[in-house]
N, C-alpha and C positions, 0 to 999 in steps of 0.2 A: 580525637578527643581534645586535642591541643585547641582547635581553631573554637570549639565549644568552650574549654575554661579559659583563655584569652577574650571570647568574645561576652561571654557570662558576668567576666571581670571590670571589663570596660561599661557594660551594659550599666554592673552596679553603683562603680563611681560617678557613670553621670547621672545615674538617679539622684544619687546624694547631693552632684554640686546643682542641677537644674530644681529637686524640691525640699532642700532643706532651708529650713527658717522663710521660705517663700511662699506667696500665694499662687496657686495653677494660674497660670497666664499662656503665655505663648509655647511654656517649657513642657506641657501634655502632647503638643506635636514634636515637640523638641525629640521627645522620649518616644513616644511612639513609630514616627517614621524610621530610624536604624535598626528598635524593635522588630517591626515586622520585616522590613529590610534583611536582617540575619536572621529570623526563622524563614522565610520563603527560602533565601540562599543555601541555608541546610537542607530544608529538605530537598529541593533542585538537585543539590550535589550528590543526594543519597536515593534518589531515585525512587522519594517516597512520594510522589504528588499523583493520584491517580486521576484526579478532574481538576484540571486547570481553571475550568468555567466557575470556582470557586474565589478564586482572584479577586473575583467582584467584589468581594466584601468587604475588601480593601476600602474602597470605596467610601463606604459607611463610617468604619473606623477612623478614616484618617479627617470626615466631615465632620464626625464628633467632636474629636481631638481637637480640630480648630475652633469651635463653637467657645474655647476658654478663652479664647485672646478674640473672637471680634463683641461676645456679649458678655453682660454681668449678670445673670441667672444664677441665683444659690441653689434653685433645687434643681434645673439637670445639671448643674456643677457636683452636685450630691449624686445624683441620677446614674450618670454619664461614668462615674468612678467604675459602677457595679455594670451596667453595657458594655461601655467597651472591651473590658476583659471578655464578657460574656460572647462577644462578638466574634476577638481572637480565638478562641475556643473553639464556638460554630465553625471558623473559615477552617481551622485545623483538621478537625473532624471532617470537613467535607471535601478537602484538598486531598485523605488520604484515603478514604473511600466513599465511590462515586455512587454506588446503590446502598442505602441507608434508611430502610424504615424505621417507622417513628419508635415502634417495640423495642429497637436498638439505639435510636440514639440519645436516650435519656440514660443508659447504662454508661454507654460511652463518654458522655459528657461529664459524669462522677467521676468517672474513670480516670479521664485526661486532668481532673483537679486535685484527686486525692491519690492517685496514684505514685507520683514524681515524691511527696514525702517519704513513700515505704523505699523507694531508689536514691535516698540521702546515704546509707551508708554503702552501697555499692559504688555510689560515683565517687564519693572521696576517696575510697578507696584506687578507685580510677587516677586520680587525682595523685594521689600519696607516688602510685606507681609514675605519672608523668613527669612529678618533680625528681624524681629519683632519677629515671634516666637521660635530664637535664644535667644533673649533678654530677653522674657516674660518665661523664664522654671519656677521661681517663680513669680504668682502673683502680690507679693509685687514690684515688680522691675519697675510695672509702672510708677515710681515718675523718677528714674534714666532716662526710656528712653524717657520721656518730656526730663530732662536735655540737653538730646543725639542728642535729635532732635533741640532745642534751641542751641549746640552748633555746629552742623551742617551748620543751618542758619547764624547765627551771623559769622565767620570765613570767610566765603567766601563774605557774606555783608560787610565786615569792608574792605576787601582786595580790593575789586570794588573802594570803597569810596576814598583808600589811593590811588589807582591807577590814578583815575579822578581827588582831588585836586592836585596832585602829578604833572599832564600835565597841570595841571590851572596854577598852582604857582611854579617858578623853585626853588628857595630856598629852601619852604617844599620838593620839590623831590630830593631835594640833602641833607635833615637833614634824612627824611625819608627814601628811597627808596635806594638810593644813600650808606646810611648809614648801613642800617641793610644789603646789600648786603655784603657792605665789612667787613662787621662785621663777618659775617656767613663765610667769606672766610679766613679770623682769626683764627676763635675760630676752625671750622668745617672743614678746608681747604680743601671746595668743592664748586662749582659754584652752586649758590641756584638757576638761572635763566633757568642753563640745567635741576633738578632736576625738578621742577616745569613745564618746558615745557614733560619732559619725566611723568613724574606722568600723565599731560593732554592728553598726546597719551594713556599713557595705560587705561584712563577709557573712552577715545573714543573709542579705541579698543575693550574693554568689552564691552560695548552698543552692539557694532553692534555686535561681534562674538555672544553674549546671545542672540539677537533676534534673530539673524541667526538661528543657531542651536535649540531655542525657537519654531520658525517658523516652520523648518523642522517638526519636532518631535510632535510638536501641533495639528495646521493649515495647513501641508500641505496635504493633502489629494488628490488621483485621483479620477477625475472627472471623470463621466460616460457617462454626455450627448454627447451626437453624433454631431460632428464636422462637418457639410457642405463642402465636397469635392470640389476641382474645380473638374467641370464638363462641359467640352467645348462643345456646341450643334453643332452650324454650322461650319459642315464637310466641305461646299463648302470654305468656306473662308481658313481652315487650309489648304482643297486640292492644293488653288490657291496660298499662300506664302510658303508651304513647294515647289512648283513647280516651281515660282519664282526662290528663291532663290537656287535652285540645279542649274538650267539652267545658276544663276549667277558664283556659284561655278566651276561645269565643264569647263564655259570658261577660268577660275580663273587658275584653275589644271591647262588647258593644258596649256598656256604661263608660269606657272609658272617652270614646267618638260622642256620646252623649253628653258629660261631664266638663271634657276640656276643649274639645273641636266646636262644638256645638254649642259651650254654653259660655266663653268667654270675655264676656262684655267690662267685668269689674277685676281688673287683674290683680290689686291688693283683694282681694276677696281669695284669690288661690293662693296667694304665693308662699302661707305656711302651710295649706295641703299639697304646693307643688316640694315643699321642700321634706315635707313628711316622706314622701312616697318614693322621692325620685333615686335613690342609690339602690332602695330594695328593688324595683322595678331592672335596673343595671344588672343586679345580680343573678337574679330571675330570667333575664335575657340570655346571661354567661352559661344559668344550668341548660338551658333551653338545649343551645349548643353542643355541648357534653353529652345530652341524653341522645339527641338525633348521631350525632358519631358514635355514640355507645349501641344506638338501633341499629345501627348499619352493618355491626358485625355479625347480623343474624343474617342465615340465608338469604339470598332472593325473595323479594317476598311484595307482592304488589299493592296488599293492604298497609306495608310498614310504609314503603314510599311513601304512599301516598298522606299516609299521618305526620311524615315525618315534612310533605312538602306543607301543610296545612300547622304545623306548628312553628315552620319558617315563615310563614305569614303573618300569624299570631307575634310574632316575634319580632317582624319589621314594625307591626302597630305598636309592641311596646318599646321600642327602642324611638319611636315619634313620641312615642306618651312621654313616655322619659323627657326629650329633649322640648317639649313641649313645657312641661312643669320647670324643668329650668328656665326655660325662658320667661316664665312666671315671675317665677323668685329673683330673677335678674334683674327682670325690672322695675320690680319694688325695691331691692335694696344695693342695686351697682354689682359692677363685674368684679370679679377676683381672678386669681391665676388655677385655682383649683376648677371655679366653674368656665373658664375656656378650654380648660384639660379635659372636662366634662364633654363636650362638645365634640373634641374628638376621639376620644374615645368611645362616644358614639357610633362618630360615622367612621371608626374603625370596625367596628362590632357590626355595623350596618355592610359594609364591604365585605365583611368576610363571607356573610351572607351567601353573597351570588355564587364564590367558587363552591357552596356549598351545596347549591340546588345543586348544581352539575354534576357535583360528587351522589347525590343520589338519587337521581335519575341516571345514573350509572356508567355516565361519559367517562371514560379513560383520563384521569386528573393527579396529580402529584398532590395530594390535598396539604401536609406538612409543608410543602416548598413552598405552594403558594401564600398561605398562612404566612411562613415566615419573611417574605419578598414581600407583603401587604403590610405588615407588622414594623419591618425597617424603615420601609419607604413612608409611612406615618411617623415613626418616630424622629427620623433625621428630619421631617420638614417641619414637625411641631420645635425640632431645636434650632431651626434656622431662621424659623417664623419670628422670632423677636417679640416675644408674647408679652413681656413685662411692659417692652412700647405700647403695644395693642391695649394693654386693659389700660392704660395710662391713659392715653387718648381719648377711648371709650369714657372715662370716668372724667376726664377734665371737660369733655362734649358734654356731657349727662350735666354736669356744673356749671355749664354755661347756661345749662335748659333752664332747669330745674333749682340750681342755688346750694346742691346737695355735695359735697365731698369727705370721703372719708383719709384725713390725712395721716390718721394714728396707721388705717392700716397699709397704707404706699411706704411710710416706713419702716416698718417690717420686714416687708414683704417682696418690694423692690430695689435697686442697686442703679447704676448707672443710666443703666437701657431706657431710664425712665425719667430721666431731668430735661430733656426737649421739650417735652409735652406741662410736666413742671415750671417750665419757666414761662408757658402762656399763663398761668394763674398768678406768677409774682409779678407778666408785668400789665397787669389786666384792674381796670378803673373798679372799683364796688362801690355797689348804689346801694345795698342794707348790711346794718352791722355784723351780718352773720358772715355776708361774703369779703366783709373785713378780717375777721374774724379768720375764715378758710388762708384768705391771704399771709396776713401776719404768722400762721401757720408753717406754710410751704417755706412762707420766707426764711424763718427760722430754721428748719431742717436743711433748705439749700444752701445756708452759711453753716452747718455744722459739716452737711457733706465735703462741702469743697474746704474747710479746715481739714478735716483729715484726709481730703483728697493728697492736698500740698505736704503732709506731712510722711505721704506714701513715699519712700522709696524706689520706685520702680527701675528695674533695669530689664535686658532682654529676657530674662526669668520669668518675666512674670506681665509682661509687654501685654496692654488690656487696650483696644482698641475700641472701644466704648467709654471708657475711662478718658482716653487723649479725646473723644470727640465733647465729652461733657466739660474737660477743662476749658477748650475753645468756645463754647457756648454763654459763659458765665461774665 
């Protein structure tokens, strides 16, 4: 228990010093590499890792992590907060047991999140005991940690009390409160009100990392009893909506090969029925999915297959249609970061596809692993892909063609990743007022960026390697 609340402890304070008042930069690998580094080491030491081949994850994790210091991306910066936890979780669950169907490990997964809060008061409890027989190496020393303990209470009792008269009575909080702040910023010349909120994060932060970890390492144990499968009985009912809905599909297909394949000559003529149609279509494709793993858990059954192969069909034409109407709407009105996200989540949905035939035509398949290994390996390469460059480029090409750029929304929307491609437009000749116009634009946003570029701060915290390469650029 000691190497856990020493390691919980240190874990906490460098949370504090790597992301307080900082922006994620470098310090998300900073914080992640020891992290996983001390859970792998525990569990090693306690002989809880039952698939090593889980390690891989590692992988992922620690790619993510870096994606903060070589790009400037706000939304997998957003993204990336809620994965990579997501990620450590996954790798933990699979490190400590090696057969894991899907029935179980959506349980397990709550489990591993919500469970470590109800193990707050057993581990300090843990905790209470470890300091004590720090304290107690001599006998005699009982009388001191009365004292320890009395001065424990009393400090933060007295501090409650000054706090509450303090908001009762303004005068008291301005001899008191008022007082000793600025005293402290006198004598100590530091802000006692950051100190004290930072001191309060780091022993929130130990709480939870010690139970966590506590939790793991304790309490968490695989369970053996046997999980209750869905098991779908009535064939007639799945015969009759998987049949349904193919019949709806085919007619779907074939206007749709008529409509967009076949009839595409005027592309602003589609590009608000491509953009009417195109995320219902997406969605449509998601249930598609759903219901075919949902058929699959009726018997054996060679009419289901075969409906369920002929709706994975229907399903490839619409995930084309889909990307088809996007590319409509693309290129009537320029690329965005949503619609190349668009793109691949496509050809994710389109991928998933194949291990799915396999799966029923009844080939021996891990269908969840694969799923999840398809799922990763799209997502780490859409965060490494440098997307905000790509639609930059895409849209400054498009304005070179065409004459057409949207500057209001590159500011928004994009960050550093995307001033190489910017600075072909400011240093680029215009032959009509509009691509004047476009220009003095850019130009104005690339002096406001690289003002508040120079006024960043930066130190190893927050070290933005897309950031140093736009300074050198300008």
């Amino acid at each position: 228990m000691k190497k856990i609340f020493l390691g919980s402890l240190l874990i906490s304070i460098w949370t504090v010093i790597l992301f307080w008042g900082k922006n994620i930069g470098l310090s998300m690998l900073l914080f992640i590499a020891p992290f996983v580094y001390f859970l792998i080491s525990l569990l090693e030491k306690k002989n809880k890792i039952e698939y090593k081949e889980a390690k891989i994850l590692i992988v992922p994790i620690v790619v993510l992590a870096s994606t903060y210091f070589i790009f400037d991306n706000s939304l997998f910066n957003k993204l990336n907060l809620v994965v990579i936890p997501v990620l450590i979780i996954l790798m933990i669950i699979k490190l400590m047991e090696k057969n894991l169907d899907i029935d179980k490990f959506f349980l397990r997964f709550i489990e591993l999140i919500l469970d470590p809060l109800t193990y707050i008061e057993a581990t300090m409890k843990d905790l209470k005991k470890c300091i004590l027989s720090m304290f107690k190496i001599k006998e005699k020393k009982e009388k001191n940690s009365s004292i320890g303990k009395a001065i424990l209470i009393t400090i933060p009792l007295v501090i409650i009390v000054i706090i509450l008269l303090s908001s009762a009575d303004e005068i008291f909080g301005q001899i008191f409160l008022n007082g000793i702040f600025r005293l402290s910023n006198i004598i100590f010349e530091f802000d006692l009100t950051n100190i004290i909120l930072k001191v309060a994060v780091i022993i929130a932060l130990f709480i939870y990392f010690s139970s966590f970890f506590s939790h793991i390492i304790y309490e968490y144990e695989p369970k053996d009893e046997e999980f209750q499968k869905l098991q779908i009985k009535d064939i007639t009912t799945t015969k009759m909506v998987l049949t349904a809905l193919n019949v709806v599909y085919i007619l779907f297909c074939f206007i749709q090969i008529k409509a967009l394949f076949l009839g595409k000559d005027d592309v602003s003529n589609y590009s608000q029925y491509a953009r009417k149609g195109f995320f219902q279509l997406m969605f449509v494709s998601f249930i598609n999915l759903v219901v075919i793993l949902i058929s699959k858990k009726c018997e054996k059954n060679k009419y289901i297959n075969t409906m369920c192969l002929v709706m994975i069909a229907c399903t490839f034409v619409i995930l084309l249609s889909s990307g088809v109407r996007m590319f409509f709407y693309e290129s009537a009105y320029g690329y965005t970061r949503l619609r190349l996200l668009v793109y691949v989540a496509l050809l994710t949905e389109a991928i998933l596809l194949i291990p799915t035939i396999a799966y029923v035509i009844d080939k021996k398949i891990n269908l969840p692993k694969v799923y999840m290994a398809i799922i990763i390996v799209m997502y780490v390469g859409i965060n490494m892909a440098n997307i905000d460059n790509i639609i930059t480029k895409s849209n400054v090409d498009r304005y070179f063609e065409i004459g057409v750029f949207d500057v209001d929304y590159l500011k928004k929307e994009t960050g550093a990743d995307a001033i190489k491609e910017l600075i072909r437009i400011k240093n680029s000749e215009p032959e009509t007022p509009e691509e004047e116009e476009v220009k003095n634009g850019v130009s104005k946003y690339l002096a406001i960026f690289y003002e508040e570029l120079e006024k960043e701060e930066m130190d190893f915290r927050d070290f933005n390697l897309s950031k140093i390469i736009a300074k050198s650029l300008y």
